[in-house]
N, C-alpha and C positions, 0 to 999 in steps of 0.2 A: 121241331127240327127234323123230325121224321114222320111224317103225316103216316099213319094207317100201321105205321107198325107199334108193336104190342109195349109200352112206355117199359114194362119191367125185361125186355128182352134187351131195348134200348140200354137199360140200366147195366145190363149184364157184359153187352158188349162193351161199352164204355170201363167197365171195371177191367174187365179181362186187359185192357191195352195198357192197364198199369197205377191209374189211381189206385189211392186209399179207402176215398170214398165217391161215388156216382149219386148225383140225385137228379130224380125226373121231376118235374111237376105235372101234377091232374085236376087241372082245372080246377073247377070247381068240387071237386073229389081231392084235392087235397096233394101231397105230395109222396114220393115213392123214394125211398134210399138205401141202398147196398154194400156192405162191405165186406171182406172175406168174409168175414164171423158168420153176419146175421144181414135181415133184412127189415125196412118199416115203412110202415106207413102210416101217416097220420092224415086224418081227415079233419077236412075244413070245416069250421062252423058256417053255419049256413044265414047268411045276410042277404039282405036288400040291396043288388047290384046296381048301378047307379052311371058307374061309368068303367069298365077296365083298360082304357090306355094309361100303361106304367104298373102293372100288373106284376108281369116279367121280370119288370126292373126291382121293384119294390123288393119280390120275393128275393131275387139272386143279393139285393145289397142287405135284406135280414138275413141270408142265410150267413154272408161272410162276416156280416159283422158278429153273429154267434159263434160260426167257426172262429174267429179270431178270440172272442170272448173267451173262449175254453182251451184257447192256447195252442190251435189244430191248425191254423195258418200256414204256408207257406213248406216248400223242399225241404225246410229241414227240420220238420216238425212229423214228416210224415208215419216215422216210425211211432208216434204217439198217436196221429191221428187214426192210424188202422187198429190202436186197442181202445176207441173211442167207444163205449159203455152204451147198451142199448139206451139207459134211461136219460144219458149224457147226449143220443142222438133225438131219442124226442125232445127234447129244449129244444134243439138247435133247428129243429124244421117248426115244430110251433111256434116259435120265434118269427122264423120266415113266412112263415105259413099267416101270422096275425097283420103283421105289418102290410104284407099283400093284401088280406083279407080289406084290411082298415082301407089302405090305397082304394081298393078298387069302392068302396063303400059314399062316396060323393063325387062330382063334376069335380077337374080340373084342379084335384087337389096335387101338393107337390108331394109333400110327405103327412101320414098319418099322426095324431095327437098320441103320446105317451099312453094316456091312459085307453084308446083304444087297443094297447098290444098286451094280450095276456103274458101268462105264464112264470113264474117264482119270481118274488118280487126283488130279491137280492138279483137273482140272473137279467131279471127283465132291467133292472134299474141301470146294469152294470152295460146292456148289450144297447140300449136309450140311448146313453150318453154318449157312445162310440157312431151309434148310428146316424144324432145329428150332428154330431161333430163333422163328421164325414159329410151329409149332406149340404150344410153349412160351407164347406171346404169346395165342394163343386159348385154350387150353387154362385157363392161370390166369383169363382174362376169364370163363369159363362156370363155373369151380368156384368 
């Protein structure tokens, strides 16, 4: 969105204008997220890249579907979302971080297989279910 400038500046400016939380993505480096408190970043495991259109997309719909997961969703949650737990923030980007990962990991896939997406198996199983539910959900609306 911002070519050549510094993704954790981006991060900063984005925070300053009033979210709870800002997250960048880095490529294949993984992703960047900031909140008053603290800051993270988690890095990508490193795969056999295949095709990345849907990438993007992948990441931003694991991301919310773990933010929703942990109940961080939405204007009136925001007060909960800014005391969101460093260890409660990496879930929710390796989350988003695997499901990307998986996406980008073959040709012309829509969405990645369950057990491609790491991460606690209670959280993963629980943020799964929402995720194709939801993809499910668009998916039949466009065909």
């Amino acid at each position: 969105m911002c070519p050549g400038a510094d993704p954790r500046a981006v991060a900063r400016d984005w925070l300053a204008r009033g979210p709870a939380l800002a997250v960048v993505t880095l490529g294949a480096d993984g992703a960047y997220a900031l909140t008053s408190q603290f800051a993270v970043t988690r890095v990508a495991p490193r795969i056999t890249v295949v095709d990345t259109v849907g990438a993007g997309d992948a990441f931003t719909a694991g991301l919310l579907t773990a933010v929703g997961g942990v109940g961080l969703l939405g204007r009136s949650r925001r007060e909960h979302s800014a005391a969101i737990t460093r260890s409660g923030l990496d879930e929710v980007l390796d989350f988003a971080i695997a499901v990307a990962s998986a996406t980008c990991s073959s040709r012309g896939r829509s969405r990645p297989a369950a057990l491609e997406v790491g991460g606690e198996p209670a959280f993963r199983a629980a943020c799964w279910s929402r995720f194709l539910s939801g993809m499910h959900c668009c998916m039949h609306r466009c065909a």
